[in-house]
Backbone bond lengths (Angstrom), bond angles and torsions (degrees), N, CA, C in turn:
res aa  C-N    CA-C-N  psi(-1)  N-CA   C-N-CA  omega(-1)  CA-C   N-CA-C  phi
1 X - - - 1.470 - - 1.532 109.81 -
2 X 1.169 107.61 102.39 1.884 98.96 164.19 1.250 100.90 -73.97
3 X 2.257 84.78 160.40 1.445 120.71 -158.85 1.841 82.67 -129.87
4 X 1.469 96.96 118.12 1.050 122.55 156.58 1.453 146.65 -124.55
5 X 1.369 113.62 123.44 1.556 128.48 -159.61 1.445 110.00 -75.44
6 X 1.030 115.12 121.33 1.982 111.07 170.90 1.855 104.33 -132.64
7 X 1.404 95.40 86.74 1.608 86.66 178.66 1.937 116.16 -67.05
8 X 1.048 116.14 153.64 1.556 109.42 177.86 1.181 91.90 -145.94
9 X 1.817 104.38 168.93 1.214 132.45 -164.50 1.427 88.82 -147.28
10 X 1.000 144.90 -0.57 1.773 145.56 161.22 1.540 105.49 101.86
11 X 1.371 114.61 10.45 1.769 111.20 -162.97 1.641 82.66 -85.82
12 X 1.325 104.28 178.30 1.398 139.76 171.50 1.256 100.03 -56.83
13 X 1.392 117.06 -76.66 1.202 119.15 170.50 1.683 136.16 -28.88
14 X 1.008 91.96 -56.81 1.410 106.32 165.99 1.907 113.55 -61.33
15 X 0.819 100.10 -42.65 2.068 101.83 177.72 1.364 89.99 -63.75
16 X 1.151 126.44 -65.59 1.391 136.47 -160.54 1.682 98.48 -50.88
17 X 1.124 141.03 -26.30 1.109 151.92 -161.43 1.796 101.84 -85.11
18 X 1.739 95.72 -61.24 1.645 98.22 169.60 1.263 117.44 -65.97
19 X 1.503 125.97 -40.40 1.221 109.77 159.51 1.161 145.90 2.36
20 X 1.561 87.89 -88.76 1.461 131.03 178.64 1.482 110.55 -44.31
21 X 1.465 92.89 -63.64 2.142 87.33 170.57 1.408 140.55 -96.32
22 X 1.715 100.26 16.83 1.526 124.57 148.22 1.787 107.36 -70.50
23 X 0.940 119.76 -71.18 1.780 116.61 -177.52 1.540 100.19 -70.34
24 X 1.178 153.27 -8.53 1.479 152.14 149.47 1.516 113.29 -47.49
25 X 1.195 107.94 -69.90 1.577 113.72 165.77 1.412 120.00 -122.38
26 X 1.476 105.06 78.39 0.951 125.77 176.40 1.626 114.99 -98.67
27 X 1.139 103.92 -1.84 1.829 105.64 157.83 1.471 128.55 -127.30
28 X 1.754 99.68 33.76 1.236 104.68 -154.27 1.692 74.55 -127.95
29 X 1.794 123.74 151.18 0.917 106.84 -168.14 1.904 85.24 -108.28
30 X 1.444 119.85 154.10 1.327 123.86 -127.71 1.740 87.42 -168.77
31 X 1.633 116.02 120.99 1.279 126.08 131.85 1.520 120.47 -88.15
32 X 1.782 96.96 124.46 1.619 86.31 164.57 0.940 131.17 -111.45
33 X 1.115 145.94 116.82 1.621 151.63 171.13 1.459 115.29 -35.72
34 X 1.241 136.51 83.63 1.774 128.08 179.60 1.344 108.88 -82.93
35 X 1.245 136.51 126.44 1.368 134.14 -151.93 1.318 110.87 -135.02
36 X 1.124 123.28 106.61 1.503 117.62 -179.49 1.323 125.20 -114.45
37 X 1.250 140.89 71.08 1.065 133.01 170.61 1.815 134.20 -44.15
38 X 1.461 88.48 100.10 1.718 102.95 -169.02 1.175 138.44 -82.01
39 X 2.004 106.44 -27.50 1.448 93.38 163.33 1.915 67.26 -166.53
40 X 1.779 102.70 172.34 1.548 113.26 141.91 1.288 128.12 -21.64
41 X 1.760 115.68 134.88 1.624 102.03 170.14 1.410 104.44 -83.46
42 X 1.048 131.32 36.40 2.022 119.12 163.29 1.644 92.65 -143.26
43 X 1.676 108.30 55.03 1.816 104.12 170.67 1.536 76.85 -107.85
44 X 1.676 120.19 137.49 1.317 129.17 166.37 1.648 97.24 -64.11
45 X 1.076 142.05 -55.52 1.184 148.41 -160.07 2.115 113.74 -68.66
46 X 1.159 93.72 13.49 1.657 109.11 -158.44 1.295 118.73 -58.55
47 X 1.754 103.17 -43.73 1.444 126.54 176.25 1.722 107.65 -66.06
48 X 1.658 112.29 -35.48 2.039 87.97 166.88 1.375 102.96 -80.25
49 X 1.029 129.28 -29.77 1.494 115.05 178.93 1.417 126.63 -66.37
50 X 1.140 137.40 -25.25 1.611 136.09 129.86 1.542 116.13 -32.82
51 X 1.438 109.09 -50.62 1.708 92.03 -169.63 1.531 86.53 -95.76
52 X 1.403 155.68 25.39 1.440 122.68 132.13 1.508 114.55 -74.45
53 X 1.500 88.70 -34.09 1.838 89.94 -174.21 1.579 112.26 -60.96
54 X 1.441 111.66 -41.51 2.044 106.17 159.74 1.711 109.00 -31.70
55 X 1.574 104.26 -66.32 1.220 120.42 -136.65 2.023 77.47 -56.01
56 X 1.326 118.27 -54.37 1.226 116.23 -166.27 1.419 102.83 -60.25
57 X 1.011 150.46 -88.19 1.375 137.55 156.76 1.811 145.09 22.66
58 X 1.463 72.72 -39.87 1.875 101.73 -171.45 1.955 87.07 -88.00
59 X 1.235 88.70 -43.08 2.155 80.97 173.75 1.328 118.38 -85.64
60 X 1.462 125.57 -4.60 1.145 124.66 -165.86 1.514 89.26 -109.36
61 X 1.095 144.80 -13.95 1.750 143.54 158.55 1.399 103.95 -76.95
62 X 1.215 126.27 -66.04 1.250 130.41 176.42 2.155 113.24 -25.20
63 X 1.567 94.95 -68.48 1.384 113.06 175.33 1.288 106.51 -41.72
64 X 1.582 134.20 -66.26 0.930 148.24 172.31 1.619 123.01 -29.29
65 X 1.397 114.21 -67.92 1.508 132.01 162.44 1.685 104.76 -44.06
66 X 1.538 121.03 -51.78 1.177 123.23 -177.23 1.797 112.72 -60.18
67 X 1.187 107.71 -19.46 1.882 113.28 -176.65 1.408 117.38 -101.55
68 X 1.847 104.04 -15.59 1.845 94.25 -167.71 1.557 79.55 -149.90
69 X 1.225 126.01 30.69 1.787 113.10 169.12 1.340 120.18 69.66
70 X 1.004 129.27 158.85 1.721 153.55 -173.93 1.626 89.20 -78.66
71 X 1.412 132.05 91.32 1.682 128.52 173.93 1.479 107.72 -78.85
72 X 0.971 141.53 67.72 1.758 109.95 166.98 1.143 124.29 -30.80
73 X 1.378 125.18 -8.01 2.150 103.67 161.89 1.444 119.28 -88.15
74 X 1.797 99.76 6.28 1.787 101.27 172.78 1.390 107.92 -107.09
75 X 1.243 105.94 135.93 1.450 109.45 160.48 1.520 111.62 -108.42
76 X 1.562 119.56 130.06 1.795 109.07 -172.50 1.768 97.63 -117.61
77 X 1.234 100.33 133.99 1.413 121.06 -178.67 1.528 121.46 -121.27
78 X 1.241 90.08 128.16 2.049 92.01 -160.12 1.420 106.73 -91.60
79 X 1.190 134.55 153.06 1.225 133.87 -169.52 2.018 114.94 -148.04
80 X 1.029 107.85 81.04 1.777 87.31 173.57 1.534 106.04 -101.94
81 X 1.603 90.40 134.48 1.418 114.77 -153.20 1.788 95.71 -103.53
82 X 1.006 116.97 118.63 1.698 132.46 179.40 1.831 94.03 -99.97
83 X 1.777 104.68 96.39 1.899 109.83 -165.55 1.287 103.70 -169.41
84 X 1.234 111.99 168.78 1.375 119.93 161.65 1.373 115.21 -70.42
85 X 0.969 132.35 154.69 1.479 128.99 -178.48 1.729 114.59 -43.10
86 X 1.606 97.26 -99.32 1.491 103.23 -174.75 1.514 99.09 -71.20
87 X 1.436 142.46 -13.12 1.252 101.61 -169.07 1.872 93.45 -85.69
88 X 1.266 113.22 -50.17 1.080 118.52 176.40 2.024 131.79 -26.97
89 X 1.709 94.99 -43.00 1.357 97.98 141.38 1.546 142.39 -73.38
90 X 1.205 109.90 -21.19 1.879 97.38 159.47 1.242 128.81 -87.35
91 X 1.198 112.16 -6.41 1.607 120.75 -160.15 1.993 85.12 -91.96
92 X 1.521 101.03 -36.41 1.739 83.74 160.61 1.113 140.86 -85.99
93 X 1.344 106.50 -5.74 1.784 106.51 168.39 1.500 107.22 -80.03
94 X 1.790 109.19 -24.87 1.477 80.30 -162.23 1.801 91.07 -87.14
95 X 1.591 124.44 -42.52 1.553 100.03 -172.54 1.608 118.76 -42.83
96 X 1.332 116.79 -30.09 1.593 111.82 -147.49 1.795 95.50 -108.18
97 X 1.264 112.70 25.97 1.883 138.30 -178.04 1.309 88.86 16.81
98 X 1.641 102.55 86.63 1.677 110.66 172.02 1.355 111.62 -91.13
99 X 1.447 140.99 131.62 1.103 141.94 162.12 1.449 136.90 -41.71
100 X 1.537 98.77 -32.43 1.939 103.04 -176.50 1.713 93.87 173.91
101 X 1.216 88.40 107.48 1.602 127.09 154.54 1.363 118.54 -40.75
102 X 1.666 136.50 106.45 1.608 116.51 -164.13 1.543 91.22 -133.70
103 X 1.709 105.50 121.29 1.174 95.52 177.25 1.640 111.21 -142.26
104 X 1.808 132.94 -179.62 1.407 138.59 166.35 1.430 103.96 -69.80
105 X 1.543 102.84 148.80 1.325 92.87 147.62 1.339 119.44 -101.05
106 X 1.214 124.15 34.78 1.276 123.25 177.99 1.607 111.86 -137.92
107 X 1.202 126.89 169.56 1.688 119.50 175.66 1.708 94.63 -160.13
108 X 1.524 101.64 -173.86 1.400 117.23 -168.14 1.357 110.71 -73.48
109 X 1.179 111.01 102.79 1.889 115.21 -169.24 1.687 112.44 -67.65
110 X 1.144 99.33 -7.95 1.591 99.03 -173.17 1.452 114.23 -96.83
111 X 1.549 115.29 -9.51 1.165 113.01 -175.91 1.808 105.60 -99.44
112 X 1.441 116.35 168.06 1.489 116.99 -175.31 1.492 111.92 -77.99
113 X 1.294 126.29 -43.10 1.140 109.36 175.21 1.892 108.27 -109.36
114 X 1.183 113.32 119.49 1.477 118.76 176.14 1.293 106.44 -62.50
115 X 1.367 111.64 178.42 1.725 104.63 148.37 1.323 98.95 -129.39
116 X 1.584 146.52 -1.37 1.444 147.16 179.69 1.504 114.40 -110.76
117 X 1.060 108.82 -164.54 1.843 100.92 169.82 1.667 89.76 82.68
118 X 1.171 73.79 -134.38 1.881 91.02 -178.14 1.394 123.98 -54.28
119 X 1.175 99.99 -32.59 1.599 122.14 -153.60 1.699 95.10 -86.66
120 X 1.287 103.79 -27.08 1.470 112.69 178.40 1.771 103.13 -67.63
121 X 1.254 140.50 -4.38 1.172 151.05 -158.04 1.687 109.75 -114.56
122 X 1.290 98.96 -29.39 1.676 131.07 176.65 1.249 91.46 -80.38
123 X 1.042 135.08 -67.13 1.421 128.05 -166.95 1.449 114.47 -62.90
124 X 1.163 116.19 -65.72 1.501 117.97 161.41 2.304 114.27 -9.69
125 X 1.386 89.10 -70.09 1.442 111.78 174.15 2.058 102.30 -56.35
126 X 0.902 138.04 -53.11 1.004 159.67 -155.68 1.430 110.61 -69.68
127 X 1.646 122.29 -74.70 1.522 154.38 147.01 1.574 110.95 -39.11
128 X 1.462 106.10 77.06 1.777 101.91 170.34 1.326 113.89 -121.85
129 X 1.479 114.55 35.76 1.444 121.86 -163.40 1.859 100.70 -116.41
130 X 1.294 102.50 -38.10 1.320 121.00 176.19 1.746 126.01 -116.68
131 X 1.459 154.17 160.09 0.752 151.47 166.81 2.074 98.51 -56.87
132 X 1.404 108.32 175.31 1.026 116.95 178.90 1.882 98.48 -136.66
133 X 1.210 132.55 132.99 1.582 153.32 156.00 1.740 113.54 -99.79
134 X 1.218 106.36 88.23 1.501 110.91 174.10 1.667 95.83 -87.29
135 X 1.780 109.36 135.31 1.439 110.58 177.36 1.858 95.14 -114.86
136 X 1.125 108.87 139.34 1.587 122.18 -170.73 1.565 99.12 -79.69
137 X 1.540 109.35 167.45 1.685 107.12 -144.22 2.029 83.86 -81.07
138 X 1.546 87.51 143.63 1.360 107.43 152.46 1.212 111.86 64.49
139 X 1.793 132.29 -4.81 1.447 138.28 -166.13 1.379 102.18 -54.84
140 X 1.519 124.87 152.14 1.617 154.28 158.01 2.077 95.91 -68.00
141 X 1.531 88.22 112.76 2.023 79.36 163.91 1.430 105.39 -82.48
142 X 1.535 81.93 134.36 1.576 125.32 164.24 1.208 126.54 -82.75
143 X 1.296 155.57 76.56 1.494 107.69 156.89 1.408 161.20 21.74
144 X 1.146 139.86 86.78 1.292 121.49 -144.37 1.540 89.36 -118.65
145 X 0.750 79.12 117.96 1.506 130.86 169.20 2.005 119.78 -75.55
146 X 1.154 112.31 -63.65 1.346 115.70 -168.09 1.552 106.09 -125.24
147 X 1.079 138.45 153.28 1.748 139.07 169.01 1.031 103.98 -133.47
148 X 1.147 131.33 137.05 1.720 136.16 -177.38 1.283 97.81 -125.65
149 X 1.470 124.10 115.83 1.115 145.93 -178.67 1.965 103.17 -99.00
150 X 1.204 126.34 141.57 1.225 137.29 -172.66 1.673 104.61 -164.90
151 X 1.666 91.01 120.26 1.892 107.59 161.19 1.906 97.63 -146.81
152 X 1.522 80.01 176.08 1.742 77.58 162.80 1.579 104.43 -114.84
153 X 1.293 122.01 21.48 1.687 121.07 169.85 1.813 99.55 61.01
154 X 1.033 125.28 42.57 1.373 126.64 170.13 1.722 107.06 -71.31
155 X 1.840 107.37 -29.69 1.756 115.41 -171.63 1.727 97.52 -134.63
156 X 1.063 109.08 152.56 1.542 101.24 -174.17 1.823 103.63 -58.57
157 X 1.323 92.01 -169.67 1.540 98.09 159.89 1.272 109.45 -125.39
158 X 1.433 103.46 143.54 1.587 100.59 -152.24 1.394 104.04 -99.13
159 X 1.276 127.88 148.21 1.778 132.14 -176.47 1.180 94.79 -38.44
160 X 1.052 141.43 -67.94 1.551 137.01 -139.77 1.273 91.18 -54.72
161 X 1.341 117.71 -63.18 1.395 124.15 -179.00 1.445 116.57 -16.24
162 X 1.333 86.86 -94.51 1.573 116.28 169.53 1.941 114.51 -26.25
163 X 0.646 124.97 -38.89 1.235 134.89 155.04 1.244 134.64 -72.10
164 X 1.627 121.77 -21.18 1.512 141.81 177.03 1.453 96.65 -79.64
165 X 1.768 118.65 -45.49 1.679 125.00 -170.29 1.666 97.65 -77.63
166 X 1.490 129.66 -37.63 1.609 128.88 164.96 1.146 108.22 -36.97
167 X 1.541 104.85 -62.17 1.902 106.37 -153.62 1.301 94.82 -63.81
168 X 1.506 139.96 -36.34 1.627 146.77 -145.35 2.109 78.80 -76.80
169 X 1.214 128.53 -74.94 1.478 153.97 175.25 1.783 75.51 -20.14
170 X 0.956 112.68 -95.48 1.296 123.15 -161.07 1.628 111.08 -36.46
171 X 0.867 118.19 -53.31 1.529 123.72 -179.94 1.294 105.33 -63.67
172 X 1.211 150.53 -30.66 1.470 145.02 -160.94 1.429 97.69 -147.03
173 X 1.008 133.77 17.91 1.591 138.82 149.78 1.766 93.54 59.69
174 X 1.297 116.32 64.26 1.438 128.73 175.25 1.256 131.88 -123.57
175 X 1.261 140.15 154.36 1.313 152.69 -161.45 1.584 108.70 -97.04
176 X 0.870 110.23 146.23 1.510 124.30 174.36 1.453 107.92 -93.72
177 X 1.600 140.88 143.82 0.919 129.18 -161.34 1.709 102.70 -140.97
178 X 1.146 129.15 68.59 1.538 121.48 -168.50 1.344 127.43 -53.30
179 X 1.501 123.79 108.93 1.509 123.16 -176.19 0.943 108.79 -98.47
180 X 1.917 137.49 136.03 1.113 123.41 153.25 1.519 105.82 -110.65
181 X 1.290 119.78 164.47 1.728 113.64 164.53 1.704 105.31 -118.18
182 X 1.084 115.84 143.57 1.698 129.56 -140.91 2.024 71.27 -91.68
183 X 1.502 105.40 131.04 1.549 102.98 162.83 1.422 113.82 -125.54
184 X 1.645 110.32 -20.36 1.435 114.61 143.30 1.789 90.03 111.10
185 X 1.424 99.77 44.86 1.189 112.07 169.19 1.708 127.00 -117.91
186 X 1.119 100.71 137.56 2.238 108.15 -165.77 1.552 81.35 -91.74
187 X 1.302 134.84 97.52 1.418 106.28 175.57 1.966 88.73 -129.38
188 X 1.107 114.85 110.52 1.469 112.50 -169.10 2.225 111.39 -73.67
189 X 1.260 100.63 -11.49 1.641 93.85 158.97 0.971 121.33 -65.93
190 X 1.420 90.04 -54.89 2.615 100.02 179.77 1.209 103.07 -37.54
191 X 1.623 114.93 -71.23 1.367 100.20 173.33 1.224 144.03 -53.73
192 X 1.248 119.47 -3.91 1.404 107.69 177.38 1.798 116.22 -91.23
193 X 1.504 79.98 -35.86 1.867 105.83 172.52 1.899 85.02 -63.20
194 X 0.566 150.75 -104.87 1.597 132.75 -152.46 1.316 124.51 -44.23
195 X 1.542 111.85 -33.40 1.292 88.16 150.53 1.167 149.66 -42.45
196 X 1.726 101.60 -70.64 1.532 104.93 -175.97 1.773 110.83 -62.02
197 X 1.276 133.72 4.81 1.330 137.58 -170.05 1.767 85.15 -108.73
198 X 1.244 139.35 -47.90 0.975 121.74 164.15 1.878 125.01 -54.75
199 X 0.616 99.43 -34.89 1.343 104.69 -176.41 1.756 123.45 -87.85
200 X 1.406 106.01 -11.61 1.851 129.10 162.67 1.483 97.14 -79.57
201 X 1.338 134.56 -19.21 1.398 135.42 -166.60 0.909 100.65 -117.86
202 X 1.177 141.25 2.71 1.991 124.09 -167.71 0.950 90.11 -69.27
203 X 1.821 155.66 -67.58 0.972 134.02 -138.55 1.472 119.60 -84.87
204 X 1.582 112.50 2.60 1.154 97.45 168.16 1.861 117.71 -121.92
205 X 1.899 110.97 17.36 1.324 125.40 -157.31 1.079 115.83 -110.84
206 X 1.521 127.32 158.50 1.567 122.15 -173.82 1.772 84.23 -97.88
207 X 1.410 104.94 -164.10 1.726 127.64 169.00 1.511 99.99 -61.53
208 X 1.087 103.97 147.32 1.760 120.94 162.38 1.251 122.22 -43.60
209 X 1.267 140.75 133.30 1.657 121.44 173.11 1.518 90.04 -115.66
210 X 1.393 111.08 130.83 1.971 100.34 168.04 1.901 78.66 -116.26
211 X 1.685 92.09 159.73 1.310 90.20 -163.94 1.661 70.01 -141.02
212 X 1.693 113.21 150.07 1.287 125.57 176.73 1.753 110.31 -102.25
213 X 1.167 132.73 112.83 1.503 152.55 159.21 1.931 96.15 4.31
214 X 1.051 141.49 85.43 1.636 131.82 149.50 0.965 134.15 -29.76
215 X 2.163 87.11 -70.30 1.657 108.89 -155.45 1.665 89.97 -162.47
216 X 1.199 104.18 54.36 1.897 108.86 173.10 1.379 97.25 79.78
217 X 1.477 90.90 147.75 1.613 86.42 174.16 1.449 134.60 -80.65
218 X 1.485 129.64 -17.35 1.400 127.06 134.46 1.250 110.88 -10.56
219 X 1.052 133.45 -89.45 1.593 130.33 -153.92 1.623 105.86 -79.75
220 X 1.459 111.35 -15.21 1.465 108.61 176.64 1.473 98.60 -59.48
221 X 1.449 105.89 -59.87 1.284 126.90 -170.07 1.498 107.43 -30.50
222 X 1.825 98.55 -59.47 1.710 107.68 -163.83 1.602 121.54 -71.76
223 X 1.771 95.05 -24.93 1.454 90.44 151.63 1.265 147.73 -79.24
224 X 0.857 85.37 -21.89 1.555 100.07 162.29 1.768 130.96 -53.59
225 X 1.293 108.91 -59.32 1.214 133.24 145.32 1.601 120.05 -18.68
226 X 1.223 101.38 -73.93 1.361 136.51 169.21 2.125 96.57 -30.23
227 X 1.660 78.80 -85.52 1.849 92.26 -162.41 1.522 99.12 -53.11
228 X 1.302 137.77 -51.81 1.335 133.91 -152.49 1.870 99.05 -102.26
229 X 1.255 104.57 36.58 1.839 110.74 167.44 1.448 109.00 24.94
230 X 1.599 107.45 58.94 1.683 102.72 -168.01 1.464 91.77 -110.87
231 X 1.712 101.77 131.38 1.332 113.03 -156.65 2.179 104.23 -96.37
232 X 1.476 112.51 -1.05 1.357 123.98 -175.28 1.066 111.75 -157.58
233 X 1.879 116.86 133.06 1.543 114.27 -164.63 1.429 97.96 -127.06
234 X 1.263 119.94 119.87 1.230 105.91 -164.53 2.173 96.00 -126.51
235 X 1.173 91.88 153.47 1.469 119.48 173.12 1.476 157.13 -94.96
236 X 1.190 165.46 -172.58 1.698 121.13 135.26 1.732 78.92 -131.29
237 X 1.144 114.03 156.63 1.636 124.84 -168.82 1.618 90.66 -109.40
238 X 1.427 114.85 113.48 1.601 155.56 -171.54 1.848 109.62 -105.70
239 X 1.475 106.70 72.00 1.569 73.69 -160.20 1.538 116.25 -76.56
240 X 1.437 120.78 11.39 1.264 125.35 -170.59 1.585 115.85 -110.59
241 X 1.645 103.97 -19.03 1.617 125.05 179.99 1.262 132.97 -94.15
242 X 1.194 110.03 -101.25 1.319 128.30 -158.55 1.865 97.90 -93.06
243 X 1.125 88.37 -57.43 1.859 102.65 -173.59 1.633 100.85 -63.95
244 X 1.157 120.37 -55.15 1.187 115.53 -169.91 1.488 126.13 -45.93
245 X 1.196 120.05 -19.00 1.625 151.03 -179.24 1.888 96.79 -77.31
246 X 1.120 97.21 -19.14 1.784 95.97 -170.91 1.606 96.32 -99.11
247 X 1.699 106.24 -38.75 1.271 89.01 -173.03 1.558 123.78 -103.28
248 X 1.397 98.03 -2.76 1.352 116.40 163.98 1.546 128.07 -52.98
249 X 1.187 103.91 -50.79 1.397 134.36 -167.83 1.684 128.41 -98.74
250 X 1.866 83.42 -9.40 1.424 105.78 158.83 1.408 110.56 80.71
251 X 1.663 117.08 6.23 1.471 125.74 167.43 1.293 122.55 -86.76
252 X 1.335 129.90 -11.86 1.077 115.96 163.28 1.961 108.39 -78.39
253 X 1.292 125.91 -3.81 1.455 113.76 -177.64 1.492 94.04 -88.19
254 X 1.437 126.47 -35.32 1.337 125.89 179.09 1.541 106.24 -69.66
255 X 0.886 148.61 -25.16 1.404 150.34 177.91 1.553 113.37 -68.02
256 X 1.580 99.42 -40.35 1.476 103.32 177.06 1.345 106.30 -87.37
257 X 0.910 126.08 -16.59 1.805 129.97 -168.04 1.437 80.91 -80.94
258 X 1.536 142.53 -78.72 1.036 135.62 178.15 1.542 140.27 -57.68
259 X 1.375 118.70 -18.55 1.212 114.79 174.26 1.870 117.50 -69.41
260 X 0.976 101.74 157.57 1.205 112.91 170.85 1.679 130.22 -102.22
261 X 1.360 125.43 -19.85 1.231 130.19 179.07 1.268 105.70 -121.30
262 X 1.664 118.44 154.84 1.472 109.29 -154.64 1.076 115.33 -73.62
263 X 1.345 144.94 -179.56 1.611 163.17 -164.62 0.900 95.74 -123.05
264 X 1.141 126.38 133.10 1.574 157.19 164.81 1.251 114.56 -110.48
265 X 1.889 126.40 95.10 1.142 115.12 177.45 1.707 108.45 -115.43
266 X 1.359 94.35 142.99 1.771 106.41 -175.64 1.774 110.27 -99.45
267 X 0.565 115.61 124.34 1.572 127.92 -176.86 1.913 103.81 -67.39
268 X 0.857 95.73 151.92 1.879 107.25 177.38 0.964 118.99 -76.38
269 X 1.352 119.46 71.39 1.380 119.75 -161.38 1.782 104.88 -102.56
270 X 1.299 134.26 123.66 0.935 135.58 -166.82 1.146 129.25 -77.99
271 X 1.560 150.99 114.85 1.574 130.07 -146.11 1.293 117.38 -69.90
């Protein structure tokens, strides 16, 4: 049975998030973790703030059941979390060995501390125990159909991985879609690391697409997306490589601000 994390803050966004990976694996039998972080663990007042955070909870399952049915392969488990925000959310994926982290990229802008937006970027950084699924604000579920996987193979890809992008294939009966973007490097490891990552995937992958740089790779990216109707973009988070250039440079927050189909990020998990 996977254990899956959906922290919320009660926004739209955030439902839309559980949603999203209620009809995702919706024939997969599935604990989900509902996670609410309600106040500091040294607020004297902590214990009503757990039982509002139930009370909110108890409507936010309810709502839920009311949009995608009573599943018997889900089990939903309520959680108000007395923590710091993001650290407080990884420190529960990793004790309670959660499978995949599902979250907005957006949250309640009016309040002081969000938990999406930016903070959704923190988590990413934060969460290296489990993959991470960012769902873009407010999206209609799709079907997914296609996943477009993109590195430049600077570090292998590690089994876990490779098996995290299977199980996704498996659940929604989808294709793997290999992107590279041409940076105009002879580097004879990359290639070999793509090989053998090509070749752990053949049975579930289309042809290679290398795509040459336009207009930055953001928009390479989004066109890309775009032209080849790829319904999941998935990643592995590099914080010293490849990825780090996205989040360094502050393009991977623009990528998510702009993309439209969810992000799939894989943690650095070492083989």
């Amino acid at each position: 049975m996977s254990k899956i994390l959906v922290p919320t803050d009660f926004s739209n966004n955030s439902y839309n998030a559980l949603y999203y990976a209620a009809r995702l694996f919706q024939n997969k039998e599935c604990t989900f973790h509902i996670v609410n972080v309600c106040t500091g663990e040294n607020n004297p007042y902590r214990e009503k703030a757990k039982m509002e955070s139930m009370q909110e909870m108890d409507a936010l399952v309810h709502r839920l059941v009311r949009d995608v049915g009573d599943n018997k392969k889900h089990a939903l488990k309520k959680v108000p979390l007395c923590s710091e925000m993001t650290e407080g959310v990884a420190k529960y994926a990793e004790k309670h060995h959660v499978d995949l982290t599902v979250i907005g990229n957006k949250g309640k802008e009016e309040i002081k501390h969000i938990l999406f937006g930016n903070n959704a970027m923190q988590l990413v950084r934060e969460i290296i125990s489990c993959p991470v699924l960012i769902v873009p604000l407010e999206i209609d579920f799709k079907k997914v159909d296609k996943i477009a996987f993109t590195s430049n193979y600077a570090n292998p890809i590690a089994h876990e991985n490779i098996k995290t992008l299977q199980f996704f294939c498996e659940v929604s009966d989808s294709v793997i879609v290999p992107m590279s973007i041409e940076e105009n490097i002879d580097n004879a490891l990359a290639e070999k690391n793509k090989a053998t990552f090509l070749k752990a995937i053949a049975e579930n992958s289309s042809k290679e697409v290398e795509l040459p740089v336009f207009d930055g790779k953001v928009n390479t990216i989004l066109e890309f997306v775009d032209l080849w109707s790829i319904d999941m973009l998935c990643m592995v988070y590099y914080p010293h490589h490849f990825f780090l250039e996205f989040i360094g440079k502050g393009i991977i927050k623009e990528l998510n601000t702009k993309l439209n189909v969810p992000f799939l990020i894989l943690p650095n998990t070492p083989n």
